[in-house]
Every structure is written in structure tokens, then in C-alpha cells.
N, C-alpha and C positions, 0 to 999 in steps of 0.2 A: 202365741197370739200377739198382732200389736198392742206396743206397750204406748201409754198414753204419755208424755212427757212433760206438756203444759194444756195448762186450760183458763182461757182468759175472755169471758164477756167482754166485749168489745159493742153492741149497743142493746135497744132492749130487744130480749129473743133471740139473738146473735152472740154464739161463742165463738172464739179459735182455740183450736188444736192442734197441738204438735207431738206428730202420730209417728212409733219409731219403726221407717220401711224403708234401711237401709238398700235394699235392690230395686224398690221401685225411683229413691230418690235418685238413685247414682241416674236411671235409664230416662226419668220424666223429660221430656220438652214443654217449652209452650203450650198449652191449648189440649191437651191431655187431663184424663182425670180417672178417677177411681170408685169402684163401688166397694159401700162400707156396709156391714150390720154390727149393731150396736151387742147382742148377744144372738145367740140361736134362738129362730121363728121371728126374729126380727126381720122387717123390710128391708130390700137391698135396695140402698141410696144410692146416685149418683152426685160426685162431688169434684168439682173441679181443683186439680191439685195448685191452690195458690199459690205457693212457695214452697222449693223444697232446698237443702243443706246435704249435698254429698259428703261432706266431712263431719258432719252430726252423722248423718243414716237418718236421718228424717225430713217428712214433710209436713204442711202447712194445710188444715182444711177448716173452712168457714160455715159452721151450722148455722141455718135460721129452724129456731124450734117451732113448726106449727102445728107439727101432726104429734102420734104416738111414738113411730119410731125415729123422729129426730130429736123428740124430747130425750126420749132413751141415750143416744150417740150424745146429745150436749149435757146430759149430767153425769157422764165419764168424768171422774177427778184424773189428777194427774197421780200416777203409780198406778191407776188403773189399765182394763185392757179392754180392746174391741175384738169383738169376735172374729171378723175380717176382714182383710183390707185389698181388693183386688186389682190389680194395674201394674204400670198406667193404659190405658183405654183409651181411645179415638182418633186419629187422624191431627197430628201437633200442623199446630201455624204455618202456615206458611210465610213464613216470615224473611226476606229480603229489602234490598235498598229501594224504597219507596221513592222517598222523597217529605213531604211533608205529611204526619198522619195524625188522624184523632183517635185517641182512645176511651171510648166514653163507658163507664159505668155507670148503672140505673140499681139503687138500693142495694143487694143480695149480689147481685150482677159484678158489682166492682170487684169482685173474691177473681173472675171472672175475666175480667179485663186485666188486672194486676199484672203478671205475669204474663201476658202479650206486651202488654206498655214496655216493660224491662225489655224485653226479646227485641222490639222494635228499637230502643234506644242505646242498643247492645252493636247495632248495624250502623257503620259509619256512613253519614249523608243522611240518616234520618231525623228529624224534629218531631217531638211527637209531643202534642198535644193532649194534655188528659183532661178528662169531663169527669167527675163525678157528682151525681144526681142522689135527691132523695125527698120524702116527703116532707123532712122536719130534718133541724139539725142533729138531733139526738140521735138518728137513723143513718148519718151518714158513717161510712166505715171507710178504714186503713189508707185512712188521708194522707198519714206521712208517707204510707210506703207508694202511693200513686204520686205524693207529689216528686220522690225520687227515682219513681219510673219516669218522668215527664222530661219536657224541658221546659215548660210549661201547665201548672195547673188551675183548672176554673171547678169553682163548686155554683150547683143550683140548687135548690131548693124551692117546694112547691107554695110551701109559706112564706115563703121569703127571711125565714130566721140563721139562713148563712148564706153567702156568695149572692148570684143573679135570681131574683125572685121570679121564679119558673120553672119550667123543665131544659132539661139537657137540647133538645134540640133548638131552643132559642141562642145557648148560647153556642151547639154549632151552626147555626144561621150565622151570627156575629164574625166569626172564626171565618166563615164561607164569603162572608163581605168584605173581611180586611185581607184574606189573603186564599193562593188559591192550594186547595186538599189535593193529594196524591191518594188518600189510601184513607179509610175509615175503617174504626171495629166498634161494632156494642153489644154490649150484653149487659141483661138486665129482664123487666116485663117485657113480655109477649109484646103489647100496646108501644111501648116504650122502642123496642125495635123497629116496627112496623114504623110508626113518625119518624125517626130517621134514615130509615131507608127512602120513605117517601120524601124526604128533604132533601136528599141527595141525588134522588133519582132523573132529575131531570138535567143537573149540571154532568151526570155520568160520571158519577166519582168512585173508584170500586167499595161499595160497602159492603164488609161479612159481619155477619150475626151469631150469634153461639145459640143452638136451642139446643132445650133440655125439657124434652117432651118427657111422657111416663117411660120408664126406661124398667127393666126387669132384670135380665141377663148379662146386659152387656156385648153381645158375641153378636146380634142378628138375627138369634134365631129363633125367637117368638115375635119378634115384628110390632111389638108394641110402642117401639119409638119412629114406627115409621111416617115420613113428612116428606112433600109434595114439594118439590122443588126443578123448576123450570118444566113443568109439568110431567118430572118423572119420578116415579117411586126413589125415595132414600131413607136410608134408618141412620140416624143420628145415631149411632152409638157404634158405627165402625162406618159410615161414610165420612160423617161429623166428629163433632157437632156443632162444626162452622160450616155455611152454607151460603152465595151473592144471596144478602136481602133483599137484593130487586126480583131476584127469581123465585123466591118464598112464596111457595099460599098461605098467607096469615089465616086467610077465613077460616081454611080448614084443621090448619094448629089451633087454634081459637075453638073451633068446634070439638077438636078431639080432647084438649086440656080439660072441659066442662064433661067430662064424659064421668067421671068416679067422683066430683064433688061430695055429691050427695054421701056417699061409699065412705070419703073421706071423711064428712063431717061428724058421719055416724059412730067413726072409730075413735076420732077427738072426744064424743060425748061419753060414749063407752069407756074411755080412759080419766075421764073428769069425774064418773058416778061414784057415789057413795060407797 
């Protein structure tokens, strides 16, 4: 079973791990990722692989603990082991000489972005700009390692307790006035994509988005991650789970995300009882 090799909180409810998957590390690209269960009858997680080390045999995954079985997966110590670890999974970046790009992470999301930012700044003639966003300062995450994906980093915050007091797409509004975009990526909240997409939409600037609907198998073939894009059927989880955010039905991710809340809440309460 993977072996656990680090385990480091990085903000609150947010750990990293570094998970030893020497074949999946050698094979990852960009924009790929992996499903994990923390032991048997646990939920299978989808996780984007942030970083990985072909000469460790390891990779790089960012839990936000909210539910039962993420809590599980982030109180792995290190020497510890996960049940399993399966990938990498989806459709890698496409990644090419742009020209000038942003790379915007939103909260959780920057795990997310990470790891395109390097990809793009890896292509000679690209600049790439990094965003990352969050509600408070405490919340924001792997600042250094975005700021050395970038060539350029900006932080917002919704308090205004670091960087541009706001959200991400103010400051790529700012970015969009002093100079002109090639190429945008974000990932992050639902909401949070959807504003950017809508901010770029009319200058036609190509923006992808990463979603990470409820995801099961991984493979397609329960259909649980499927989403509506330029109004045809696709399943994130072997189309994706980058997709043009202009062609996105938000409404209907939005409606399908709200679907197990409840399902979910109940299993949080159930794990918190007496």
C-alpha cells in the first residue's frame, strides 16, 4: 500500500502529503490527478497531483479536511499508509507556447493551479502570471511554490489581510488593463471560476477551468461527474477535468454540486457524535 512519507498542515484544515507512487510519479503530467481512499470503505477521493519527484518515487497531494473521509486521508502520519492510490487520471494540460498567461488559484484550488503554472513557465516565450486568492490570510496556501511557478505573483484576499483587498478577478481585471492575456487557467470555487470566465469573456481570451464535480470511479462509467459543456455531455474524469469556461454550464454544476449536501452534512454529524 502507499507509504506516507510526509505530512505537513500547511493552513487550517489543509494538509500536504507526500505519498510514495513511484509509477505514477515517473508517468504524471500537468493537470492529472488521482483517486485516493484513506483505508477500506472509505470514499474514493479525487485529487489533483500537485507535485510529484520522479527521483523520490513520490507525489504531492493537498487535503482540505471537510468531510469524514478527508478527515481520515489528512490524519495519515508520516510512516503511515493509504489504502490506495490510483492514476494518474484525466486528460494532462495542454500546455504550449501561449504567450502571456494567468494562472489563478482560488483557496484549495491553487493545489490545482500549481503545477500548470510550472508547465507553462517550463515553455520558452511564456510569462505567466500567478493569482492566488483566498478568504483570509491564514487560508492562503503554497505561496512559495506559486511564486516560483510564476514570473510574476499577485495574492488577493477577500479581507484584505494580504495582497489586493478582493477577489482574484479584480486583480486579473488590473493584469487585463496593463497588459494584453494569451491564455488564462483557474481553479478553485465553482463561483470563483464562473467570474473569471465571465471577465474574460468578452475580450476572448481562451480561459480553462479545472472541475471537480462528485467524481466515483474515475473511468466514466457511472457518470457521476458528468457536466455540460458547449452544450454536450462530458465527464470530467476522462474528458477533463479542464474544460473553455466560456462553454461551461455553471447553472447546472451548481445545481448538481448541491445535490448530496445534505447526504454530506449528515455524514460529518455522524462522524462528530458521541
Amino acid at each position: 500500500m502507499p507509504r506516507i512519507v510526509s505530512r505537513n498542515p500547511i493552513a487550517p484544515d489543509v494538509v500536504r502529503l507526500e505519498v510514495e507512487a513511484p509509477k505514477i510519479a515517473r508517468k504524471r503530467k500537468a493537470g492529472q490527478f488521482v483517486i485516493v481512499r484513506a483505508r477500506e470503505g472509505s470514499e474514493r477521493i479525487p485529487l489533483t497531483i500537485a507535485e510529484g519527484d520522479a527521483a523520490r518515487g513520490t507525489i504531492t497531494l493537498v487535503v482540505q479536511t471537510i468531510g469524514r473521509s478527508t478527515r481520515e486521508l489528512g490524519a495519515l502520519e508520516a510512516g503511515g499508509e493509504a489504502r490506495d492510490v490510483a492514476g494518474p487520471l484525466g486528460v494532462p494540460t495542454e500546455v504550449e507556447r501561449y504567450g502571456t498567461c494567468a494562472a489563478i488559484g482560488g483557496g484549495i484550488g491553487t493545489a490545482v493551479t500549481l503545477p500548470i503554472a510550472a508547465a507553462l513557465k517550463a515553455v520558452e516565450g511564456n510569462r505567466v502570471l500567478g493569482v492566488v486568492g483566498a478568504r483570509t490570510k491564514e487560508l492562503l496556501i503554497l505561496l512559495d511554490e506559486m511564486r516560483a511557478a510564476s514570473h510574476e505573483l499577485a495574492v488577493a484576499t477577500d479581507d484584505g489581510s494580504a495582497g489586493t483587498h478582493g477577489f482574484v478577478t479584480d486583480v486579473l481585471k488590473a493584469f487585463m488593463e496593463r497588459e494584453k492575456l494569451d491564455f488564462v487557467f483557474a481553479a478553485g470555487p465553482v463561483p470563483m471560476m464562473r467570474a473569471v470566465a465571465e471577465t474574460t469573456r468578452a475580450a476572448g481570451i481562451r480561459t480553462i477551468v479545472s472541475l471537480n464535480p462528485l467524481m466515483v470511479d474515475g473511468t466514466g462509467m457511472c457518470g457521476g461527474c458528468r457536466v455540460t459543456v458547449g452544450g454536450r455531455i462530458k465527464f470530467a474524469c476522462v474528458d477533463g477535468p479542464e474544460f473553455d469556461g466560456h462553454e461551461v454550464d455553471f447553472d447546472e454544476l451548481v445545481r448538481r454540486q448541491r445535490l448530496y449536501v445534505g447526504h454530506e452534512s449528515d455524514q460529518c454529524r455522524m462522524k462528530d457524535a458521541p
